[in-house]
C-alpha positions as CSV (number, residue, x, y, z in Angstrom):
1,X,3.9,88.6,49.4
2,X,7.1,86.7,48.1
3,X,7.3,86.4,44.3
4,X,6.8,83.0,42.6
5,X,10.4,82.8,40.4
6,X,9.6,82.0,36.9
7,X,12.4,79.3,36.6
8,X,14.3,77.2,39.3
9,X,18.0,77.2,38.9
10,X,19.5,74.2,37.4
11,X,21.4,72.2,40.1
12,X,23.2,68.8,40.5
13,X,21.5,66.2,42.3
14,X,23.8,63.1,43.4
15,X,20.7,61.1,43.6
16,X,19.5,61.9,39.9
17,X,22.7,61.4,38.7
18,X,23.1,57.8,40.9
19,X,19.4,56.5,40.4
20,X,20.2,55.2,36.5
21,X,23.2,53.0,38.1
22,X,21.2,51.4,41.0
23,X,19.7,49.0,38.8
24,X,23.0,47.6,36.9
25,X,25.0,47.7,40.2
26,X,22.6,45.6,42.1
27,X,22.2,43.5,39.3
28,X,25.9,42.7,39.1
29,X,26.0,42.7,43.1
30,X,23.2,39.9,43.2
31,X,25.2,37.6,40.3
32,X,28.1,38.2,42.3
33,X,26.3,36.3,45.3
34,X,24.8,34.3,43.8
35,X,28.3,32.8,41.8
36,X,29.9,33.0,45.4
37,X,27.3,30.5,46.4
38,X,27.7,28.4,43.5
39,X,31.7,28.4,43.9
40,X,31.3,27.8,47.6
41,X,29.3,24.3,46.7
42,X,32.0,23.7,44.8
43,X,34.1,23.3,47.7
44,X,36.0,26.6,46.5
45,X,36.6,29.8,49.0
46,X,34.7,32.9,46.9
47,X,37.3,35.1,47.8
48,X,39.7,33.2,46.6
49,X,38.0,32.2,43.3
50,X,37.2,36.7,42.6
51,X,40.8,37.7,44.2
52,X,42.2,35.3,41.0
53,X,39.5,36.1,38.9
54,X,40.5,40.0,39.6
55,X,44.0,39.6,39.4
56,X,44.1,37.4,36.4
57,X,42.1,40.0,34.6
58,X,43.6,43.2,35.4
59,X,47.1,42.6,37.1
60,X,49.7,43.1,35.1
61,X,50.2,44.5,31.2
62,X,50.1,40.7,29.7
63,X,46.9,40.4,31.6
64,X,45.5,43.8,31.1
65,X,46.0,43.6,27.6
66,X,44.2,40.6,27.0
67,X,41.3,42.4,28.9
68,X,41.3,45.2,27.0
69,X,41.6,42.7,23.5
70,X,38.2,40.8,25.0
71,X,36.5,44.0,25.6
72,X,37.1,45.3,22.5
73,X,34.2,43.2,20.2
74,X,32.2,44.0,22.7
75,X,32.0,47.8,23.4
76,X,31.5,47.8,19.2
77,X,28.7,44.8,19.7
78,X,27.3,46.6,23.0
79,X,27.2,50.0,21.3
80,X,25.7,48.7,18.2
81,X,22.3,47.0,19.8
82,X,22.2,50.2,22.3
83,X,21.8,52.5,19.0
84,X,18.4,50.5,18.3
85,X,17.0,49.9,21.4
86,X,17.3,53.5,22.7
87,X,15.2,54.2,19.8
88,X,13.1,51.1,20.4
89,X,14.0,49.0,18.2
90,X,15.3,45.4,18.6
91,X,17.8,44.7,16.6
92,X,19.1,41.3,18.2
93,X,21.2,40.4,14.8
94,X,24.3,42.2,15.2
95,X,25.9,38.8,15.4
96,X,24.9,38.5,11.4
97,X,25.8,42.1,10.8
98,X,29.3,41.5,12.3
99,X,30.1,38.4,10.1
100,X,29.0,40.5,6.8
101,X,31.0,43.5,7.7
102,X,33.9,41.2,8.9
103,X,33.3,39.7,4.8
104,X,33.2,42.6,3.6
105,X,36.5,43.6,5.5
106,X,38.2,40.6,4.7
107,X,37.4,40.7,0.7
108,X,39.0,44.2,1.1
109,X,42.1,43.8,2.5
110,X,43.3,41.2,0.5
111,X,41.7,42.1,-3.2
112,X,42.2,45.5,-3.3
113,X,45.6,46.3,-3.0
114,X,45.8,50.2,-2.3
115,X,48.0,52.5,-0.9
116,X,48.6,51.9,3.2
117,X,47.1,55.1,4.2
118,X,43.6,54.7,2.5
119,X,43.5,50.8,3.0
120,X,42.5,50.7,6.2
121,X,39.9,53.6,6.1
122,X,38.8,51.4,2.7
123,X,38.3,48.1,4.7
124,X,36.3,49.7,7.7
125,X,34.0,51.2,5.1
126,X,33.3,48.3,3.3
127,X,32.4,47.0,7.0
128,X,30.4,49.2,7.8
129,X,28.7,48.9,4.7
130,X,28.7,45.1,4.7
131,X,27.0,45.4,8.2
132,X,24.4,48.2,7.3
133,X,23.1,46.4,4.4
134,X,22.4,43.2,6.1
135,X,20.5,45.3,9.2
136,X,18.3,46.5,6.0
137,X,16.9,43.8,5.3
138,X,15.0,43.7,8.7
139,X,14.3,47.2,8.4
140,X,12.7,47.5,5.5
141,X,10.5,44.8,6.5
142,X,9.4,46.5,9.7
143,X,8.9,49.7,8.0
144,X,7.0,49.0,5.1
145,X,5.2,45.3,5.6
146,X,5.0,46.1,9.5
147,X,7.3,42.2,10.0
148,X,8.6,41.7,13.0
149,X,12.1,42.6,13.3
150,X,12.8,40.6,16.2
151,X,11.8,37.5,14.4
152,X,13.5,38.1,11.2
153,X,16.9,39.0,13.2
154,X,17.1,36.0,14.7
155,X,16.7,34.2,11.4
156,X,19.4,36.3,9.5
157,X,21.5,35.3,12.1
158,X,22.3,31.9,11.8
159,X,21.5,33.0,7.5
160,X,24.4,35.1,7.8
161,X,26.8,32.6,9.4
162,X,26.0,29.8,6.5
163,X,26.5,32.8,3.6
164,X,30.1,33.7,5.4
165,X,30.7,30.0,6.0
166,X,30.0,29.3,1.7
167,X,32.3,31.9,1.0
168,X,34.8,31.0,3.3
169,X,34.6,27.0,1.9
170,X,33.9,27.5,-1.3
171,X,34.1,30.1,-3.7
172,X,37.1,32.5,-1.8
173,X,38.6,30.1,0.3
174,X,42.5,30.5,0.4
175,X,44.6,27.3,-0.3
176,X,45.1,24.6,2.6
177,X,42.7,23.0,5.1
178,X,41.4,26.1,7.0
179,X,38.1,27.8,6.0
180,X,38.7,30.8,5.8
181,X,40.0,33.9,3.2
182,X,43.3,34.7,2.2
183,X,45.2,36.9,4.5
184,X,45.0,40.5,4.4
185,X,47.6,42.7,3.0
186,X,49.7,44.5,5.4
187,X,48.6,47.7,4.4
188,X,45.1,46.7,5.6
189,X,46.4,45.7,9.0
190,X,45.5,47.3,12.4
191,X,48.3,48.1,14.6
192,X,49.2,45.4,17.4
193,X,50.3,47.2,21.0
194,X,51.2,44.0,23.0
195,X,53.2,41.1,22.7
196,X,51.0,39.2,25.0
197,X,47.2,39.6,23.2
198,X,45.8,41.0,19.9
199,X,45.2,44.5,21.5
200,X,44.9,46.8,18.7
201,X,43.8,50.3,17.0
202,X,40.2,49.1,16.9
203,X,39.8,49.5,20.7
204,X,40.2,53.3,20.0
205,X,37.7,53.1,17.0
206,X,35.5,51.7,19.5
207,X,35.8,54.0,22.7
208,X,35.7,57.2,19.9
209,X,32.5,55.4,18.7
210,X,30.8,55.5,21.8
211,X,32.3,59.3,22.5
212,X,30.8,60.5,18.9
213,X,27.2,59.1,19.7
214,X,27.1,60.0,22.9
215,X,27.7,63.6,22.2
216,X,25.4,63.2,19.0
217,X,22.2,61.4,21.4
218,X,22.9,64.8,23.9
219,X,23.4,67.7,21.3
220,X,22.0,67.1,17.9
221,X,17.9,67.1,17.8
222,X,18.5,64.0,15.5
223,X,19.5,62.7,18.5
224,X,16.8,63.8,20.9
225,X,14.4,62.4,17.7
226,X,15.4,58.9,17.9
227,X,15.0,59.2,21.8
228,X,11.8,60.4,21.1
229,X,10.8,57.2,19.0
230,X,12.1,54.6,21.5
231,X,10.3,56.7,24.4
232,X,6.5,57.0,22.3
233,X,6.5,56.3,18.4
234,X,3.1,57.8,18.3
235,X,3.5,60.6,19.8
236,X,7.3,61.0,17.5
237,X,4.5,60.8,14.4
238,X,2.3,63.5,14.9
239,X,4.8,65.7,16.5
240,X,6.3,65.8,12.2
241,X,9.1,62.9,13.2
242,X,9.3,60.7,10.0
243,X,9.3,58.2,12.0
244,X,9.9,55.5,9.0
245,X,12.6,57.3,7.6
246,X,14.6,57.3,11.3
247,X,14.0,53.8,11.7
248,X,15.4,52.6,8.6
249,X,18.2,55.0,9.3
250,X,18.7,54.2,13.3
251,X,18.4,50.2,11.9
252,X,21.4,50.6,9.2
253,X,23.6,52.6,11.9
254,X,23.8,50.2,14.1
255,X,24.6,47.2,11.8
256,X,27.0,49.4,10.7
257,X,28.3,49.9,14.0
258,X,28.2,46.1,14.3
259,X,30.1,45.5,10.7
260,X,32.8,47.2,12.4
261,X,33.0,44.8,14.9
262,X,33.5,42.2,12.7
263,X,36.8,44.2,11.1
264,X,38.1,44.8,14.4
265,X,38.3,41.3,14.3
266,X,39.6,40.6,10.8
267,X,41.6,43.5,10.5
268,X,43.4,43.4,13.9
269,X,42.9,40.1,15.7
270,X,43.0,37.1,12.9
271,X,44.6,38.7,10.0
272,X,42.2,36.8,7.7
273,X,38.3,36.3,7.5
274,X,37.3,33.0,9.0
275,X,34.3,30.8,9.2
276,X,32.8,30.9,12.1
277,X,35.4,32.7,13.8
278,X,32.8,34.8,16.4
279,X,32.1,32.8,19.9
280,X,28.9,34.8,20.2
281,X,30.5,38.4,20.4
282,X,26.9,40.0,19.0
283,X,24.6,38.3,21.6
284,X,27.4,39.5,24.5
285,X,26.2,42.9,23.0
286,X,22.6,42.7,23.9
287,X,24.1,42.0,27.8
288,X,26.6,45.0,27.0
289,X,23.8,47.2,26.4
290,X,21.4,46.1,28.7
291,X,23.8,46.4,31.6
292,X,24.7,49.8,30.2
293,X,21.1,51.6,29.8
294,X,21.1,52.2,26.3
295,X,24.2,54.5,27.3
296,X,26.9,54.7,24.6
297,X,29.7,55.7,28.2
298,X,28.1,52.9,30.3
299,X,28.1,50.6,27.1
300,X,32.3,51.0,27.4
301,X,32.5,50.1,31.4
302,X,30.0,47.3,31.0
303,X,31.7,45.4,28.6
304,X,35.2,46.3,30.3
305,X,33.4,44.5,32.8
306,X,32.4,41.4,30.5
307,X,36.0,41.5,28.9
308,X,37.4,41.1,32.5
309,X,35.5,38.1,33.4
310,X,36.4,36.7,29.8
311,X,40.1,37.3,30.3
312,X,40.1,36.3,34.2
313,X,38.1,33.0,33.8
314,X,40.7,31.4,31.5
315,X,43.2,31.8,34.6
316,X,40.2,30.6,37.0
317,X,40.4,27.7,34.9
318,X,44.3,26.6,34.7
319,X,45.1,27.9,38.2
320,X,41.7,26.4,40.2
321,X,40.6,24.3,37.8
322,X,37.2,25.8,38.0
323,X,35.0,26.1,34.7
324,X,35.2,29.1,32.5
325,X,31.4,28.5,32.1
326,X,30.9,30.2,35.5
327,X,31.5,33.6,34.3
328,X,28.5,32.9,31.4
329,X,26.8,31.6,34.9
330,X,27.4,35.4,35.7
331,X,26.5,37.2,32.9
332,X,23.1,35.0,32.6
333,X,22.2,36.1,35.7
334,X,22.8,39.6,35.0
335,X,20.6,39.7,32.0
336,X,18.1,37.4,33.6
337,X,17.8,40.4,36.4
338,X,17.5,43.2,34.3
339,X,15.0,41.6,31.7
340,X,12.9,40.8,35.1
341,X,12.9,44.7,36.0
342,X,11.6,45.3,32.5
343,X,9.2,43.0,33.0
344,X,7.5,43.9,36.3
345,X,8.0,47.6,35.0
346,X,5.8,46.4,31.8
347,X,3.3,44.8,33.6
348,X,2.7,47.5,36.5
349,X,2.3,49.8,33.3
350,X,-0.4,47.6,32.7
351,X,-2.1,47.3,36.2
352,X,-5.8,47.5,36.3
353,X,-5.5,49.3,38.7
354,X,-4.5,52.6,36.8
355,X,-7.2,55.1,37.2
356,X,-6.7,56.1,33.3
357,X,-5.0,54.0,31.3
358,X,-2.9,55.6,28.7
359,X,-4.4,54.7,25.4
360,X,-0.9,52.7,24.9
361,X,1.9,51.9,27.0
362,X,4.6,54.2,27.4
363,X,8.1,52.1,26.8
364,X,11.0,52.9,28.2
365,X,14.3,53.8,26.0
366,X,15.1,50.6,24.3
367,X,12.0,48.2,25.5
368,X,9.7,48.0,22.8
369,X,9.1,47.8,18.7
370,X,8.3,50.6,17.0
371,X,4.5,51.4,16.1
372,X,4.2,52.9,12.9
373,X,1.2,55.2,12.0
C-alpha cells in the first residue's frame, strides 16, 4: 500500500498566479474595443489614434515625465481606497481627505518656518494627519451609531471642498486675485526632476507606500486581520478580532494615505494650497483600486496606466484634434466592467438555487460594509 503524504509540497502554479489578472486585463481589453469603435465613427483610424496616444504618453523623457507626474496622485489616491476596501470598507471620500491633508500641508509649509531637513517630514505629517482626521468622522459613525459610511463619504466630500475653498477665500488667503494660500517656504518644497512636468520626490513616497503595505498585508497578522474583516466581519468577531477598533484604525490609515496625496500636490506640484485645485484625483482612486484588486503592487501599474492615458490624451487632442474626454470614455468603461463582475458575483451568491445558503453572504476583499456584532 502507498503511504498518504501528510503535506503536498508547495509549488508555483502559472494559472493561480495569472487567474487574479484575467479580470483587469479583459476589462481594459474590452474598453480598448470598444474606444476603437467609438474613434473609428469618428472617422479616425484606431491605430493611429493608440500609436499617438502611446507615444505621446511614454516616448521620450518630456513625455514620460509628465506620465509619471499624472500617475503620481493617483497611486497615493488608488492605494488609499484599496486600504479600506480590502478590509471591506468603503471609503469613497478620499477626494475630501486629500483636500484636508493638502490644508493641512499647505498651512505648514508656509507658517512654520523650520529647519529644511525636518520641514518636509513636518508638512507630510500634518497631511497625514489632516487626512486621517477627516476619514474619522465616517468611521466613528459606522462603528459606534452603525451610519453608513458610504453615504456620509460622499457628503464630506463636497463638505470638505467648501471648508478648503473658505479658507482659501477668506480667512488665509494670500494677497492678489487667486484663492488660494500663501506659497510654501522653500524648505518645505519637494524636489522637481524634470524641466518638462512637476515630477517630483512624492512619486517615491508613493511607490514605497505601496511597497510598505504590501509587505505589511503579507507578513504582519495585523495584516492578515484586516483581510480577514473585508473577507467575513462575523466570523473576524468571534475569532477575538476587535473588529471595531481595526475599522476605526483601517478607516484613519487610508485618509491618511489620501492626505498625502493632497501634499504631493501642494508640496511638489503647485507650491501653494489652492481652491479647488484637485480635477477629481480621489474618485480616479476608486478606478485605481478597482482595476488593481485591492493590491497595493497592482494599485502602482493601474494607475501608471491611468497616468498614461491622462498624459497621452492631451497630445490626442492638439495633434488629432480628438477629445481628451475619450480617455474618461475609457476609464468609465473599465469601472463599469468590473462593478458588473461584482455584481453578477453578488447575485450568483445569492441564487436560490444554493442547496444551503450561508447564513450571510461571503464578500469578496473590498465588496462590502462591515457588519458589526
Amino acid at each position: 500500500m502507498t503511504d498518504v503524504p501528510l503535506h503536498r509540497t508547495a509549488s508555483f502554479s502559472p494559472i493561480r498566479f495569472l487567474r487574479p489578472l484575467i479580470g483587469p486585463v479583459s476589462a481594459v481589453v474590452v474598453a480598448f474595443v470598444i474606444g476603437g469603435l467609438l474613434v473609428a465613427l469618428l472617422g479616425q483610424n484606431p491605430l493611429t489614434v493608440y500609436g499617438l496616444l502611446l507615444s505621446g504618453s511614454l516616448v521620450g523623457w518630456a513625455n514620460l515625465s509628465v506620465t509619471l507626474q499624472l500617475t503620481t496622485p493617483l497611486i497615493f489616491t488608488g492605494l488609499a481606497v484599496a486600504m479600506a476596501f480590502r478590509a471591506g470598507i468603503w471609503n469613497v471620500g478620499v477626494e475630501g481627505q486629500m483636500l484636508m491633508g493638502a490644508l493641512a500641508a499647505g498651512i505648514a509649509g508656509y507658517a512654520l518656518p523650520v529647519p529644511a531637513p525636518f520641514h518636509v517630514p513636518l508638512c507630510i505629517v500634518a497631511a497625514a494627519i489632516g487626512g486621517a482626521l477627516w476619514a474619522a468622522i465616517p468611521a466613528l459613525l459606522r462603528v459606534y451609531l452603525n451610519v453608513n459610511e458610504l453615504v456620509i463619504c460622499l457628503m464630506l466630500n463636497p463638505t470638505a471642498l467648501l471648508v478648503t475653498g473658505y479658507v482659501a477665500t477668506h480667512p488665509l488667503k494670500a494677497p492678489g486675485p487667486t484663492n488660494k494660500l500663501p506659497d510654501i517656504l522653500d524648505s518645505a518644497r519637494f524636489t522637481n526632476y524634470s524641466i518638462f512636468s512637476q515630477l517630483n520626490t512624492g512619486i517615491f513616497v508613493a511607490v514605497a507606500l505601496c511597497v510598505a503595505f504590501a509587505i505589511f498585508n503579507r507578513s504582519t497578522v495585523r495584516g492578515f486581520e484586516w483581510k480577514l474583516i473585508g473577507l467575513n466581519p462575523r466570523f473576524a468577531h468571534y475569532g477575538g478580532i476587535r473588529v471595531r477598533r481595526d475599522v476605526l484604525t483601517i478607516m484613519m490609515a487610508s485618509g491618511a494615505v489620501g492626505g498625502l496625496a493632497g501634499a504631493e500636490q501642494v508640496l511638489g506640484v503647485y507650491g501653494a494650497f489652492y481652491d479647488n485645485f484637485s480635477p477629481g484625483y480621489g474618485f480616479d482612486g476608486i478606478a485605481v483600486a478597482m482595476l488593481a484588486g485591492n493590491h497595493p503592487l497592482g494599485v502602482i501599474v493601474a494607475a501608471f496606466l491611468f497616468g498614461a492615458l491622462n498624459s497621452g490624451s492631451s497630445v490626442l487632442q492638439m495633434e488629432l484634434g480628438i477629445s481628451k474626454y475619450l480617455v474618461q470614455v475609457l476609464q468609465f468603461i473599465v469601472v463599469l466592467i468590473l462593478a458588473a463582475k461584482f455584481s453578477f458575483a453578488f447575485l450568483k451568491r445569492r441564487s436560490p438555487d444554493d442547496r444551503v445558503p450561508p447564513a450571510s453572504p461571503v464578500p469578496q476583499s473590498g465588496q462590502s460594509h462591515v457588519t458589526e456584532t
